[in-house]
matplotlib code that plots the C-alpha trace (Angstrom):
import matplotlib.pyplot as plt

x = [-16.6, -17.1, -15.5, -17.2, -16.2, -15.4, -15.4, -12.9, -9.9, -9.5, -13.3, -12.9, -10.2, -12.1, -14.6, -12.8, -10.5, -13.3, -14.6, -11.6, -11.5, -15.1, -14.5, -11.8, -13.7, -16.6, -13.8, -12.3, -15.3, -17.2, -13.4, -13.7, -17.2, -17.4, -13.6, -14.0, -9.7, -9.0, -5.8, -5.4, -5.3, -2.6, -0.5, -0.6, 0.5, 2.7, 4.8, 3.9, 4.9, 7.5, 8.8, 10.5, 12.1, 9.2, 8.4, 11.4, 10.8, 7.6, 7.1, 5.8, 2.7, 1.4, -0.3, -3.5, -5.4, -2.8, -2.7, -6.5, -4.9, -1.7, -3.5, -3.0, -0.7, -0.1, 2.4, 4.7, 5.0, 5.8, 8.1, 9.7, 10.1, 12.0, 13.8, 14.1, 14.1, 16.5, 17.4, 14.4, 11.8, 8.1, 7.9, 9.4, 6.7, 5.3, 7.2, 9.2, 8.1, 5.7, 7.3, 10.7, 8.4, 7.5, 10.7, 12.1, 9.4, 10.0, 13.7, 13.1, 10.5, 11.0, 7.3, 6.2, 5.5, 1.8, 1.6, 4.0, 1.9, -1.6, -0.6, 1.2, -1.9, -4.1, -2.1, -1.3, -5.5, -6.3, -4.0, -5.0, -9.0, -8.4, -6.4, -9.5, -12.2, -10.1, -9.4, -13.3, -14.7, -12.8, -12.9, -16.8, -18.2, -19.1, -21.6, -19.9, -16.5, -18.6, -20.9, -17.0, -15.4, -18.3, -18.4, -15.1, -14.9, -18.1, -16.0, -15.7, -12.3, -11.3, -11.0, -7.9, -6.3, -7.2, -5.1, -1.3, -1.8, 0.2, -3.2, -3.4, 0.3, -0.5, -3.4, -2.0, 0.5, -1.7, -3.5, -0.2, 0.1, -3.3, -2.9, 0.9, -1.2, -4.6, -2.3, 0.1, 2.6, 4.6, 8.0, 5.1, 3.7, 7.1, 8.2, 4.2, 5.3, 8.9, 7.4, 4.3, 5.6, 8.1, 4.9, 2.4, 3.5, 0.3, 2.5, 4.2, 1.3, 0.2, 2.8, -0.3, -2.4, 0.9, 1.2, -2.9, -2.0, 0.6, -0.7, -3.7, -1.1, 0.5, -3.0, -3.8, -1.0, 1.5, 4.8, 6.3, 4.0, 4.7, 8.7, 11.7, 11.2, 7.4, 8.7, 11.6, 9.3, 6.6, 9.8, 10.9, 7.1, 6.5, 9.9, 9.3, 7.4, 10.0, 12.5, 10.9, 10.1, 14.2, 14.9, 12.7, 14.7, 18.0, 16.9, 15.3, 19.0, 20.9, 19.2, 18.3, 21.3, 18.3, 16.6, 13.2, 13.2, 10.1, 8.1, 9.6, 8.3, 4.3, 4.9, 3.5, 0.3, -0.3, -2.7, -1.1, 0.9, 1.4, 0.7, -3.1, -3.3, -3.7, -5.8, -9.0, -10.8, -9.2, -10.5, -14.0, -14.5, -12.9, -16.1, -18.4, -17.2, -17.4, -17.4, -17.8, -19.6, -16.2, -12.8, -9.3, -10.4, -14.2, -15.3, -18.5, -18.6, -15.1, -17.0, -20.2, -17.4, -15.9, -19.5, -20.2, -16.7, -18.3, -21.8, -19.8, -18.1, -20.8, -20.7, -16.7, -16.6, -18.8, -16.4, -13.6, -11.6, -8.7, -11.0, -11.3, -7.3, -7.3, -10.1, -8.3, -5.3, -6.6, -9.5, -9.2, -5.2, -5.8, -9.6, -7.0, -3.6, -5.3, -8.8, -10.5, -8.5, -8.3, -10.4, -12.5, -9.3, -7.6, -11.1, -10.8, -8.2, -9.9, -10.9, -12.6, -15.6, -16.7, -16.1, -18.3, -21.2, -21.3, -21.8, -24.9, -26.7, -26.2, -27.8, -31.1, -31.3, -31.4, -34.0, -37.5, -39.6, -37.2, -35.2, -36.2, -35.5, -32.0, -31.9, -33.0, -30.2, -27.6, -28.8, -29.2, -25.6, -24.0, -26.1, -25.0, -21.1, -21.8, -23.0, -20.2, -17.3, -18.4, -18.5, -15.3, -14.0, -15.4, -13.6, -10.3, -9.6, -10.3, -8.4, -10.7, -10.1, -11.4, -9.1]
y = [-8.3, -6.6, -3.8, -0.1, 3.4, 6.3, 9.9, 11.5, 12.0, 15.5, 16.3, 13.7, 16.0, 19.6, 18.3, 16.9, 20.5, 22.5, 19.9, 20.1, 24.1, 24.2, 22.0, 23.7, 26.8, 25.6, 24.4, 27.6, 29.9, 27.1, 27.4, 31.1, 31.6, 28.1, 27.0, 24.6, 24.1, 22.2, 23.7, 21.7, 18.4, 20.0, 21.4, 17.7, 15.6, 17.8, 17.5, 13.8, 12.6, 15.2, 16.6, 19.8, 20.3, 20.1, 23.5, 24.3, 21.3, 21.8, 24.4, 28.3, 27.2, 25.0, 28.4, 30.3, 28.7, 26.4, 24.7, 23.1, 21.3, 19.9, 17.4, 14.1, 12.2, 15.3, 16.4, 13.3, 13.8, 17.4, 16.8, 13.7, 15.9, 18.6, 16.8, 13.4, 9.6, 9.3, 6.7, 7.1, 9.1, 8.4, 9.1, 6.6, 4.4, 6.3, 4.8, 7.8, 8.1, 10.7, 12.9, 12.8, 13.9, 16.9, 17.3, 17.3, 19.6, 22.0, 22.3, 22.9, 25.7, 27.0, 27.1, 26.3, 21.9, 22.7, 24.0, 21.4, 18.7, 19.9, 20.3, 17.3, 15.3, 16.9, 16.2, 12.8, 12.5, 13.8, 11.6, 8.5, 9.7, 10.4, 6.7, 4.7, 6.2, 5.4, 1.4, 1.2, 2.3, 0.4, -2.8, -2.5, 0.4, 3.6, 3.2, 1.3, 3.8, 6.6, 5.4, 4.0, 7.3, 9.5, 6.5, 6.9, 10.8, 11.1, 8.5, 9.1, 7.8, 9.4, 12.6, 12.1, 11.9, 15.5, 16.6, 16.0, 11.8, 9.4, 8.3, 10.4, 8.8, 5.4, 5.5, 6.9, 4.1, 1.7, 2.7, 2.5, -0.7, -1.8, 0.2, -1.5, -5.0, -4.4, -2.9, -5.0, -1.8, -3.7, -0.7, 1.5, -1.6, -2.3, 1.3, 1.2, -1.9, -1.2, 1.5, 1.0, -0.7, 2.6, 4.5, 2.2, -1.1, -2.7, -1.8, -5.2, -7.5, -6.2, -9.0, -10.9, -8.9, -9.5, -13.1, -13.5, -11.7, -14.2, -16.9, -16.8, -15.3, -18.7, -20.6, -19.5, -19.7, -22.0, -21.8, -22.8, -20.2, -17.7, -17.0, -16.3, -13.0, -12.7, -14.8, -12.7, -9.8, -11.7, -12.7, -9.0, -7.6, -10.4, -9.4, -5.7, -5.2, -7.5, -5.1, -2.2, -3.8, -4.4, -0.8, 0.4, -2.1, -0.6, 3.1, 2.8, 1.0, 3.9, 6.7, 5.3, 2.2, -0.4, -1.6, -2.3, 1.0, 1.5, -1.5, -0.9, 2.6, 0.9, -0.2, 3.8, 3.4, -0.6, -0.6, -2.4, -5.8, -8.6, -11.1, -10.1, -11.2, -14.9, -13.9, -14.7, -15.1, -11.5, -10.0, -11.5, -10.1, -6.5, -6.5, -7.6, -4.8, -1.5, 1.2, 4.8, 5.9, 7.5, 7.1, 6.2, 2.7, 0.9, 3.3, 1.9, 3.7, 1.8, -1.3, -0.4, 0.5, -3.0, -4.6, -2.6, -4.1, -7.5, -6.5, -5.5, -8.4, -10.4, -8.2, -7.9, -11.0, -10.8, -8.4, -11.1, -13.1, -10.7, -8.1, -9.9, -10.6, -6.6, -6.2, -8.7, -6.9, -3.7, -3.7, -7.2, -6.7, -3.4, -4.3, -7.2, -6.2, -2.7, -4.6, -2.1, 1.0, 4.0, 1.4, 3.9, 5.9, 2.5, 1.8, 4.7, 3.2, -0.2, 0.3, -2.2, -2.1, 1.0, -0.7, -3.5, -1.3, 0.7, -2.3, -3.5, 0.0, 0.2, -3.4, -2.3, 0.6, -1.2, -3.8, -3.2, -1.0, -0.6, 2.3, 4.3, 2.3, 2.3, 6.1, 6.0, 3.7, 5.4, 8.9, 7.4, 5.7, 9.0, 11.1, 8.9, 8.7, 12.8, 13.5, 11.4, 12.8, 15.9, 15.3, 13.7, 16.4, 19.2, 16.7, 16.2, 20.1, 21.2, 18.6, 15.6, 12.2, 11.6, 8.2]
z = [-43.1, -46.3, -46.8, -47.0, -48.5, -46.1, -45.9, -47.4, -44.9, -45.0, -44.2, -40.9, -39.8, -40.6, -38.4, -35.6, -35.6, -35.3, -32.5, -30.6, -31.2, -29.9, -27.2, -25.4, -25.8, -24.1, -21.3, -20.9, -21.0, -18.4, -16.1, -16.3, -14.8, -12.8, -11.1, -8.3, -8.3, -5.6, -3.9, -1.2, -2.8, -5.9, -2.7, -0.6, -3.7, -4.6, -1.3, -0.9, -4.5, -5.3, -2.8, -2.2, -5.7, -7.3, -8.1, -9.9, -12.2, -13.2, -16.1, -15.1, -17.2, -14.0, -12.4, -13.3, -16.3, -16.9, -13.7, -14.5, -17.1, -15.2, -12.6, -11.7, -13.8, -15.6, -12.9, -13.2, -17.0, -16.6, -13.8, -15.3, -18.9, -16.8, -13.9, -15.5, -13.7, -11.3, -8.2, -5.8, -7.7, -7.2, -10.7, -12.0, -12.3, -15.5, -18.8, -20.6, -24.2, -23.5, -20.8, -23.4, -26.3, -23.9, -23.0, -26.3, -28.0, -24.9, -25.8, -29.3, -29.0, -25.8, -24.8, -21.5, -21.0, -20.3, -24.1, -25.2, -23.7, -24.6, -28.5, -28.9, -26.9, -29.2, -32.4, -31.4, -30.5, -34.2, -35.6, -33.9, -34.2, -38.4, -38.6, -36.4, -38.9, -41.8, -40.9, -39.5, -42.3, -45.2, -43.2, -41.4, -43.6, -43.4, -41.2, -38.1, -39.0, -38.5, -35.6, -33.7, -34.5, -32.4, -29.7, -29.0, -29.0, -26.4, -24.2, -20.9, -20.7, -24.3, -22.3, -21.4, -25.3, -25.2, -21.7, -21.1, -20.6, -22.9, -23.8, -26.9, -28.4, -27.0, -29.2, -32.2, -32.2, -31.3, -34.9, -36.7, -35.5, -36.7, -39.8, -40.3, -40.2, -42.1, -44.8, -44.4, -44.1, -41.4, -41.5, -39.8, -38.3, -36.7, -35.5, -33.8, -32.4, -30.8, -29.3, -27.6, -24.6, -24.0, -24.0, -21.3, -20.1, -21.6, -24.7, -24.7, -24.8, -28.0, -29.1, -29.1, -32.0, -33.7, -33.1, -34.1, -37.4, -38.6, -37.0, -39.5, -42.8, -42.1, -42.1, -45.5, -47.3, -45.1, -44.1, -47.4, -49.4, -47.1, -48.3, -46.0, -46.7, -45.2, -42.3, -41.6, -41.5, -39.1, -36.8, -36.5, -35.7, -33.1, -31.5, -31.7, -28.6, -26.8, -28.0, -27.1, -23.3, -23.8, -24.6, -21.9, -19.1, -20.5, -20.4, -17.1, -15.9, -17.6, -15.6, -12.2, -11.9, -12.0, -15.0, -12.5, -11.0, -13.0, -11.6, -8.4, -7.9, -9.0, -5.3, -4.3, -5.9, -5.2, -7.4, -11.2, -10.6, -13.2, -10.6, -10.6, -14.4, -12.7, -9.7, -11.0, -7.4, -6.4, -10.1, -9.4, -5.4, -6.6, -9.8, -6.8, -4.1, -5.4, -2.5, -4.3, -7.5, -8.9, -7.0, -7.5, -5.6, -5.4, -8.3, -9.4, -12.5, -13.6, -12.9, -15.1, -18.4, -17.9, -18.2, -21.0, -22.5, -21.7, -23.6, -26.7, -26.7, -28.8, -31.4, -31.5, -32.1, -35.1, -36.1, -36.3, -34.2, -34.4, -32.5, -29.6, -29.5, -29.2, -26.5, -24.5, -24.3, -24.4, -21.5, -20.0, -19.2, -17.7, -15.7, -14.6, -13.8, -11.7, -10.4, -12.3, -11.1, -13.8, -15.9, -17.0, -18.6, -19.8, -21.7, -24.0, -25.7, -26.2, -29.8, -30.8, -28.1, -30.0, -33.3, -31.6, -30.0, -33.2, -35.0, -32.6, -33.2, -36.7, -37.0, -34.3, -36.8, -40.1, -39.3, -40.9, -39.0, -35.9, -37.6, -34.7, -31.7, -33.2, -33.4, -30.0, -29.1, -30.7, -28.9, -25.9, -25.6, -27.2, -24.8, -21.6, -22.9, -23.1, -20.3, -17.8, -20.7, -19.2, -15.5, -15.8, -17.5, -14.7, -12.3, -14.0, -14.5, -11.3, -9.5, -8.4, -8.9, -13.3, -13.5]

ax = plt.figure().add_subplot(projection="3d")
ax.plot(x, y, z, "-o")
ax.set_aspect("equal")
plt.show()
């Protein structure tokens, strides 16, 4: 793809500070007139998953205001950042880079986790938001960067790089790591790389991305022209998400006496297993049987995201080859591994589907005579993405099932 001139960086980030200022003052004033919180359901998980010391784990911060954004897999993080993994703990399932970021920038200020969580999501989001629009636009132009950028902001699923969810780090390193190769900056490329699978266990399979990156340095230049050097690097990249995967096995043994508590604990949701990766028939019959328009199982709406992963595909492929490697890992490894549970949430961190769908309605709009139908497009997609962002939103806050 040719390459395309973008905003200057520090005009990106004016305007996605004073969206994220505007956007959780919408949230607040809308939580202040129109609370649905749903007390029962905080007080039943809480004694199911957590169990009677929960309470004193979880920060002050978790009541009034706060509390709205502390739900669902908030709680673990919060809980693991203050109580920790341990033999036995439900919570163990959730990989620790995040909750020990909270943890660690809890100790150091002394603010409540809730605060902790919600600026670090947010400065990890802006970070990771600034970075996308940056690659996009040098590699696809201006016009696809800027297009991908709003895409992935109106996101139903993006919501959750704005609340106390790894999803905003995961996706900040996830652009380091794509930076680290476009730019061939592989030291940042490298750190991204280690650790990524600390932060979601999807983490390690972005060994393939790696692998696709090297695989095609060594077609055009050949093992010989490539240097010891160049190789060395390209050995120690591939191996960094192994090593990180290693790290996490070895932290995970250190605190609960068994390197698998982790995968052991997934066993409370049964929902994620790396057996379904190779159960096509069981992938197929969970697309084909939804049951509810938006639930933790069934959810029709998870379903309709992964389709639209399947429409953008054409176009991510005209994006390059290397695209497709990321979609793969990104949304097909989740919609797998889960049968499309939380999809919705996982999708927000697939990338290059906006990259891709941004790419189809720039190209509607900048046919002759048919600039309208693709204003129309793009309105209509941003509009739809909009409206469910906010729905989801309403529903994650006051304690129904989001993703």
């Amino acid at each position: 793809m040719n390459e395309g001139g973008g905003r200057p960086r520090g005009r990106v980030t004016a305007w996605l500070v004073a969206g994220t200022i505007v956007y959780f003052g919408v949230l607040v004033a809308a939580l202040s007139l129109w609370g649905e919180y749903d007390e029962g359901r905080f007080r039943a998980i809480g004694a199911n998953w957590f169990g009677a010391g929960a309470e004193a784990a979880w920060p002050d911060g978790t009541a009034g205001l706060a509390r709205h954004f502390a739900t669902w897999d908030a709680q673990h993080y919060l809980y693991l950042s203050q109580a920790g993994y341990g033999p036995g703990v439900k919570s163990n399932a959730f990989y620790p880079l995040w909750p020990l970021a909270i943890g660690w920038g809890t100790a150091l200020t002394g603010w409540d986790g809730v605060v902790v969580g919600m600026v670090l999501a947010n400065g990890c989001a802006l970070g990771a938001w600034v970075l996308f629009h940056g690659i996009a636009a040098r590699r696809f132009g201006r016009e696809v960067g800027d297009l991908g950028l709003v895409l992935l902001l109106v996101f139903p699923g993006s919501l959750f790089q704005r609340f106390v969810y790894s999803e905003g780090l995961f996706l900040l390193l996830l652009m380091g790591l794509w930076n680290g190769l476009e730019r061939r900056r592989y030291g940042w490329a490298g750190l991204a790389a280690l650790l990524l699978p600390m932060t979601r266990g999807v983490g390690v399979f972005c060994v393939l991305p790696v692998l696709w990156h090297w695989g095609v340095r060594v077609r055009e230049v050949g093992l010989r022209g490539l240097g010891w050097r160049s190789a060395a690097t390209g050995l120690g990249l591939v191996l960094g998400p192994v090593a990180g995967w290693g790290v996490y096995l070895v932290l995970m043994g250190a605190w609960t006496g068994n390197p698998l508590a982790g995968m052991e604990a997934q066993r409370h949701w049964g929902a994620h297993a790396v057996g379904n990766l190779w159960d096509v028939v069981k992938f197929l019959e969970g697309f084909l049987s939804p049951t509810s328009w938006h639930d933790f199982r069934g959810s029709m709406l998870d379903r309709l995201m992964f389709l639209l992963v399947l429409v953008a595909l054409p176009a991510i492929r005209r994006l390059g080859w290397d695209m497709v490697v990321w979609t793969y890992v990104l949304a097909v490894i989740p919609a797998m591994s889960g049968t499309f549970v939380s999809f919705t949430r996982f999708a927000g961190c697939a990338f290059p589907v906006f990259l891709g769908l941004a790419w189809l309605l720039s190209r509607i709009g900048s046919r002759d005579g048919r600039l309208r139908w693709g204003v129309v497009g793009v309105v209509g997609v941003v509009g739809v993405f909009a409206t469910l962002h906010g729905v989801l939103v309403w529903r994650f806050v006051n304690f129904r099932w989001a993703g």
